[in-house]
ROTIZA-360329 format. One record per residue (C-alpha): residue number from 1; residue in three letters; chain; z, y, x. Coordinates in pm, whole numbers, plus 50000, padded with zeros to 5 digits. Layout:
! residues N
R;seq;type;mol;z;y;x
R;NUM;Ala;A;Z;Y;X
...
***
This chain:
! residues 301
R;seq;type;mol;z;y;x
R;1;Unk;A;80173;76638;19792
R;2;Unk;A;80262;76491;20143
R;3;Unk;A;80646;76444;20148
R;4;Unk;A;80776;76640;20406
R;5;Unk;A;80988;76500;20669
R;6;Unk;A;81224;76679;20986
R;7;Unk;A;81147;76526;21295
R;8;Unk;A;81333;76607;21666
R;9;Unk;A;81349;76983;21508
R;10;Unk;A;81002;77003;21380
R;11;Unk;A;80862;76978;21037
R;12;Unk;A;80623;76746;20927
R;13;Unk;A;80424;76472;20723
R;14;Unk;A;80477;76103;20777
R;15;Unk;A;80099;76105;20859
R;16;Unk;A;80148;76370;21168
R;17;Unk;A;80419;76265;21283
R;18;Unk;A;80284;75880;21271
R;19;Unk;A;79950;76063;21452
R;20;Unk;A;80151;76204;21728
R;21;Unk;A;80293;75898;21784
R;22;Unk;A;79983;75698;21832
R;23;Unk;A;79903;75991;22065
R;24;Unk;A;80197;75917;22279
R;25;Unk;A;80220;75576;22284
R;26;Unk;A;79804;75552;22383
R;27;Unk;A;79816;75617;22714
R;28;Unk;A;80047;75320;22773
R;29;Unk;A;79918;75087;22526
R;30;Unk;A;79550;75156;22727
R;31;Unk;A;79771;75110;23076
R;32;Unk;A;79902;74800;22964
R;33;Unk;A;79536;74720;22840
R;34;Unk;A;79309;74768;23124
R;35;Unk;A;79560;74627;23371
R;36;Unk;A;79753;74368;23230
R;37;Unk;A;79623;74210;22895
R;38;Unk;A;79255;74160;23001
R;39;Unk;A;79326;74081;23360
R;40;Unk;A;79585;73796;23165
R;41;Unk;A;79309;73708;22932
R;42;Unk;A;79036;73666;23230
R;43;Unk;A;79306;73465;23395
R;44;Unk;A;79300;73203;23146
R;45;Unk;A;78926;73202;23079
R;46;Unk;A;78862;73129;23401
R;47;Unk;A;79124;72902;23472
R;48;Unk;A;78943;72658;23191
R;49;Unk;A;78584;72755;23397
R;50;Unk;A;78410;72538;23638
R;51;Unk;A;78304;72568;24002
R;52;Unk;A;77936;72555;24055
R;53;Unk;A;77830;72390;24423
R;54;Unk;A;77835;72727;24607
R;55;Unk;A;78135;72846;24447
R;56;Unk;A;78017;73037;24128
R;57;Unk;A;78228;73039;23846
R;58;Unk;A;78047;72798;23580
R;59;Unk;A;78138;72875;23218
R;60;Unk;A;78169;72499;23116
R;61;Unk;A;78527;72540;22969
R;62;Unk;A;78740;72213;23019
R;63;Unk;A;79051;72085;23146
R;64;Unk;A;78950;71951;23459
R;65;Unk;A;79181;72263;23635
R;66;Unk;A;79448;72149;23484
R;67;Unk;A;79435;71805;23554
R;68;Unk;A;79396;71936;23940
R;69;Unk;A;79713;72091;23907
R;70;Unk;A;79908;71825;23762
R;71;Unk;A;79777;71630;24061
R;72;Unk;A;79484;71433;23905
R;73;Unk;A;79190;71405;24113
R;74;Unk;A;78835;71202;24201
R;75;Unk;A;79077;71033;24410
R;76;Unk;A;79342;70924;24181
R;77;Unk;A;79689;71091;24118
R;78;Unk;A;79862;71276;24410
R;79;Unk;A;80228;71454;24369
R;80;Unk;A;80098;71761;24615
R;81;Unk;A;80038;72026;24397
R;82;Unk;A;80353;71934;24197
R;83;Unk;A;80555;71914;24551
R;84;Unk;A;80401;72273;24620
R;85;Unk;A;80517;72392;24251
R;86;Unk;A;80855;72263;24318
R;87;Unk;A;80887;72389;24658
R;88;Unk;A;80795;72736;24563
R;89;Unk;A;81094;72753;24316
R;90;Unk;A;81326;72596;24568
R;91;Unk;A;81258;72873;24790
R;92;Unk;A;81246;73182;24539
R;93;Unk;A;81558;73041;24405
R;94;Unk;A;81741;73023;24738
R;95;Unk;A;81592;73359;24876
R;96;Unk;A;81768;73487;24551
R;97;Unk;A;82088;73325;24593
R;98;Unk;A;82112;73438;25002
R;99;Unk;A;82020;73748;24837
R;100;Unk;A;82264;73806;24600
R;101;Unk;A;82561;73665;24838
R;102;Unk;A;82438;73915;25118
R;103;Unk;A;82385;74243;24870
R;104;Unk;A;82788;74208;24651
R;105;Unk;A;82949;74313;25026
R;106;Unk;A;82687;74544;25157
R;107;Unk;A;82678;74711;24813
R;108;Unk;A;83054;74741;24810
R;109;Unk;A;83055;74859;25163
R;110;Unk;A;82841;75138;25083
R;111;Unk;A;83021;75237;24773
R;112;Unk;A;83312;75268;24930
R;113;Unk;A;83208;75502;25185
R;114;Unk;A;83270;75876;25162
R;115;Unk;A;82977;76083;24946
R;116;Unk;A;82828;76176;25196
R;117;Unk;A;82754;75886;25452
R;118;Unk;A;82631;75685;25129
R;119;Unk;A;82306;75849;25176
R;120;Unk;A;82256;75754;25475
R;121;Unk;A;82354;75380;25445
R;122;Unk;A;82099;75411;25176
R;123;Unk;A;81864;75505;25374
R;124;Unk;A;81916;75267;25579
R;125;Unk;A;81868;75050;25320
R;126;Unk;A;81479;75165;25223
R;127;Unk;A;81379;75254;25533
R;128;Unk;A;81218;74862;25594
R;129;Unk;A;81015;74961;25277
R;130;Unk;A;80895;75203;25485
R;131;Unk;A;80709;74936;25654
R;132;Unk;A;80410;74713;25569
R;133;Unk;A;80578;74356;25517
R;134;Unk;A;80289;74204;25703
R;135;Unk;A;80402;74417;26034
R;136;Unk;A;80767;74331;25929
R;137;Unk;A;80646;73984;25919
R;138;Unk;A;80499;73984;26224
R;139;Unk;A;80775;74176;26415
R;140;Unk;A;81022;73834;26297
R;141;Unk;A;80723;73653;26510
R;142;Unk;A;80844;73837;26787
R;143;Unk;A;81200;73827;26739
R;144;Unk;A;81179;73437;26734
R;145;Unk;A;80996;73366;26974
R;146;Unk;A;81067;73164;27296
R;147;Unk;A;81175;73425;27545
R;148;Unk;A;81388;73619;27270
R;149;Unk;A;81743;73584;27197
R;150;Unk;A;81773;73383;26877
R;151;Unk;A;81546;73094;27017
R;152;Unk;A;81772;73099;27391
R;153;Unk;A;82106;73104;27164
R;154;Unk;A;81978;72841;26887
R;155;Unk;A;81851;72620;27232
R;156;Unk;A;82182;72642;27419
R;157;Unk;A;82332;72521;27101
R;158;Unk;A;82101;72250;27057
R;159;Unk;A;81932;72293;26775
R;160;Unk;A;81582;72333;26932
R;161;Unk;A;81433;72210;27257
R;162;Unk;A;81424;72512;27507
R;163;Unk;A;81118;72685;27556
R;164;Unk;A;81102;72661;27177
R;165;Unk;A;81040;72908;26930
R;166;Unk;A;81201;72915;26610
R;167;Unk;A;80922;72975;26386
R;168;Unk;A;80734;72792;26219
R;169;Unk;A;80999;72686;26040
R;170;Unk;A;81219;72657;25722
R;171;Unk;A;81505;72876;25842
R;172;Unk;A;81237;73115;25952
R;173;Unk;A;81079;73143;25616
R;174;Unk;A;81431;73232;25462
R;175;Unk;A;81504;73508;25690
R;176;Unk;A;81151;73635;25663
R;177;Unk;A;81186;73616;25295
R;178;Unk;A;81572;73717;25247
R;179;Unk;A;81500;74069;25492
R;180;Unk;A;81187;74107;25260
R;181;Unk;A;81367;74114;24913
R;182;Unk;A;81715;74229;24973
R;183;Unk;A;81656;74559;24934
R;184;Unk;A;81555;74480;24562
R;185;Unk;A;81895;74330;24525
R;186;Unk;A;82085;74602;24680
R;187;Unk;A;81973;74893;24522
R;188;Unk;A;82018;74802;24143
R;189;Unk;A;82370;74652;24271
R;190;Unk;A;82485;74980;24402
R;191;Unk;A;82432;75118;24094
R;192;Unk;A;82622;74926;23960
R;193;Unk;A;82917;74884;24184
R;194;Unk;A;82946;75285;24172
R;195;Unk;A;82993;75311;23840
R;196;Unk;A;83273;75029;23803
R;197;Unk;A;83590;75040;23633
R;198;Unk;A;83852;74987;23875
R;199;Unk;A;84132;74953;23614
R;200;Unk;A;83984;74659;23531
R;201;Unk;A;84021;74532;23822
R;202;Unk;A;84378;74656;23899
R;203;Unk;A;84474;74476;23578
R;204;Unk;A;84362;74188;23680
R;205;Unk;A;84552;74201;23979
R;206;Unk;A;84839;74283;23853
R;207;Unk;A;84859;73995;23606
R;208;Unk;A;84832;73807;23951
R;209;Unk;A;84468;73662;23883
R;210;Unk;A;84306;73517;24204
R;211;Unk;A;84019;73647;24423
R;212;Unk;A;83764;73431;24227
R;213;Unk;A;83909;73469;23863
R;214;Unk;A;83905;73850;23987
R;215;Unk;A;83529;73874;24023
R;216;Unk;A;83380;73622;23776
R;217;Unk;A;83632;73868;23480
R;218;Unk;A;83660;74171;23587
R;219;Unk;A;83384;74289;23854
R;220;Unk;A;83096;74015;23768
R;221;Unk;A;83100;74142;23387
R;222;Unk;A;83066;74487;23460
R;223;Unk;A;82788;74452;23791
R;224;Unk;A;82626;74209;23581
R;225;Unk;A;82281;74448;23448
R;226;Unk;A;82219;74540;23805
R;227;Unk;A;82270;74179;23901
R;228;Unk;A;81988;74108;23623
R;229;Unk;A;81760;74339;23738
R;230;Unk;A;81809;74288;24120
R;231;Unk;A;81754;73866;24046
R;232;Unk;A;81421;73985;23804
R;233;Unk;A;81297;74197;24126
R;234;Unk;A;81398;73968;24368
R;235;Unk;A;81282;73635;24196
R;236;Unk;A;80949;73691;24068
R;237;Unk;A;80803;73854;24378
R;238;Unk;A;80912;73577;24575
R;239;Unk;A;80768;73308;24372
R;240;Unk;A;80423;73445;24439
R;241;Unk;A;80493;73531;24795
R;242;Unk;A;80220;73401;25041
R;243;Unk;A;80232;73655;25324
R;244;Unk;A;80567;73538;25510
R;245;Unk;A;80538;73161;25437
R;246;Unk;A;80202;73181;25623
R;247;Unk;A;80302;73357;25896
R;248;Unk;A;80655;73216;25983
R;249;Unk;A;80602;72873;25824
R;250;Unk;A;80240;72808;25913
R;251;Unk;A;80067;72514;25764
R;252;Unk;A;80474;72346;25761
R;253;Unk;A;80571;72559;25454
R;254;Unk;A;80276;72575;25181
R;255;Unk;A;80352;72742;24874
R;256;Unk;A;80184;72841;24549
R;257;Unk;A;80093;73164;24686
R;258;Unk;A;79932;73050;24994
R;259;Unk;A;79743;72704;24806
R;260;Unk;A;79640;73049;24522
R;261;Unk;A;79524;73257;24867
R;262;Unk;A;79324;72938;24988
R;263;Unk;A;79157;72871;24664
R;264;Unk;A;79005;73250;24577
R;265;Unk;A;78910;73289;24997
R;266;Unk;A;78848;72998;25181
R;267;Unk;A;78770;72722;24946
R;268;Unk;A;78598;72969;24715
R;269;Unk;A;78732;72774;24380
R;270;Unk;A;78814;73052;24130
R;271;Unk;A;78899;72837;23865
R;272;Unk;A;79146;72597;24033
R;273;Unk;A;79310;72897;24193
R;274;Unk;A;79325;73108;23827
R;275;Unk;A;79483;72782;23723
R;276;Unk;A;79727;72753;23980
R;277;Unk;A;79861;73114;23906
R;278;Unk;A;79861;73042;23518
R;279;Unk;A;80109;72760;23627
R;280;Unk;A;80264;73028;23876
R;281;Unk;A;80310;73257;23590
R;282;Unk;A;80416;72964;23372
R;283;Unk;A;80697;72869;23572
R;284;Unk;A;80807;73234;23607
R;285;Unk;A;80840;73287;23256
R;286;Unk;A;81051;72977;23217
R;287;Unk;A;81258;73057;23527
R;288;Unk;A;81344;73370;23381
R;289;Unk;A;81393;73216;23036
R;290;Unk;A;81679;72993;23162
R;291;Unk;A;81836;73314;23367
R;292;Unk;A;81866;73487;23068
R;293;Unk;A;82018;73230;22867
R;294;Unk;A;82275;73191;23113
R;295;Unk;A;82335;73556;23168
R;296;Unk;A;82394;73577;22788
R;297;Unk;A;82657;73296;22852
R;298;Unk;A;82818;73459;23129
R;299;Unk;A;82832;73805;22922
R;300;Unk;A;83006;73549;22606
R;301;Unk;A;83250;73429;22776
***
């Protein structure tokens, strides 16, 4: 005889309850399935493919792909593709850091406004998601162009010739990427910041800790999971971003996601491009890796 067993107010055999389980946790385990473990899976076949002449995928598995992407070639050895890896973290890893420095004082300054208005500051907040980013995108086009304000101001100060506008660009990049992804950071912040414990904070004060020794003990520690999750939004999006460094950076400011965009449209090379993203996905994985590792120092100490 089954043994039987009380579960959430219900009673039942280890087998049912085991059953009903299964039964919830399908759905997800399918989700996860159909969109995520074979789409990986196909990713990495491919990526070991070949390219026939007209662009067919050739199921000659080698590791030609990877040798593209570590920059050998018919041609010898060339540093581009690892330039283009390292650039792509560069920028995700700034766009994260102007992210996070810009979202700690607007999260603040809409936690400490009445009940009330914070709804609409968070509204304010969203409303760009409200927006396709490739018409956001394109609206910064117009903003920096010649004739608009930022190019007249950055010419009178000299930093471009007049009649110039600022994009393409590096800076323009940043601010096309920063206005993208703050949102992410802010939101998870707030969160955060409304639920902190302000006697903490008074304490520290009061045994006359600085400004700095302030934060990084007593308001860092306690924002620090919607920090987390803002940097894990924030970060990963940005390192496959392709849509505002080809736009505001043009040909200037090639990153992964634009050389991955070239290789499955124009160029019509699957497998280079499938490899190019298992590298992209690569060097996610160990980006996050190392944040996590030093969040877990940061929550030690």
């Amino acid at each position: 005889m089954s043994r039987l067993l009380v579960w959430y107010g219900e009673l039942g055999t280890a087998g049912s309850i085991l059953r009903r389980g299964l039964a919830l946790l399908l759905p997800a385990l399918l989700w996860l399935m159909a969109f995520l473990i074979l789409p990986s899976l196909a990713l990495v076949a491919v990526a070991f493919a070949e390219r026939g002449n007209f662009g067919e995928i050739i199921w000659n598995f080698s590791l030609e792909n990877l040798s593209r992407l570590l920059g050998y070639g018919i041609f010898g050895w060339s540093p581009d593709n690892l330039i283009i890896l390292a650039r792509t973290v560069w920028v995700a890893f700034i766009t994260t850091l102007i992210s996070v420095l810009l979202a700690y004082p607007l999260a603040f300054f809409i936690a400490s406004r009445k009940p009330h208005q914070r709804y609409l500051w968070l509204a304010l907040v969203i409303i760009p998601f409200w927006t396709n980013l490739v018409i956001r995108t394109y609206a910064w086009q117009l903003l920096f162009a010649p004739q608009m304000p930022f190019a007249r101001i950055a010419a009178a100060l000299h930093l471009i010739e007049p009649g110039t506008a600022l994009n393409p660009s590096s800076f323009a990049v940043y601010v096309g990427m920063v206005s993208a992804f703050l949102p992410f950071l802010v939101l998870p912040l707030y969160s955060s910041v409304e639920r902190l414990d302000w006697s903490l904070v008074e304490a520290a004060q009061d045994l006359y800790a600085s400004r700095s020794r302030v934060f990084f003990q007593a308001i860092l520690p306690q924002t620090l999971p919607g920090l987390t999750v803002g940097v894990i939004l924030t970060f990963i999006p940005a390192m496959g971003m392709f849509v505002v460094p080809d736009l505001l950076g043009g040909a200037k400011y090639l990153l992964v996601g634009n050389l991955i965009q070239q290789q499955f449209f124009s160029s019509r090379d699957w497998p280079f491009g499938a490899a190019l993203s298992l590298g992209l996905v690569l060097l996610t994985l160990v980006a996050l890796r190392i944040y996590r590792s030093r969040a877990k120092e940061v929550d030690l100490v």
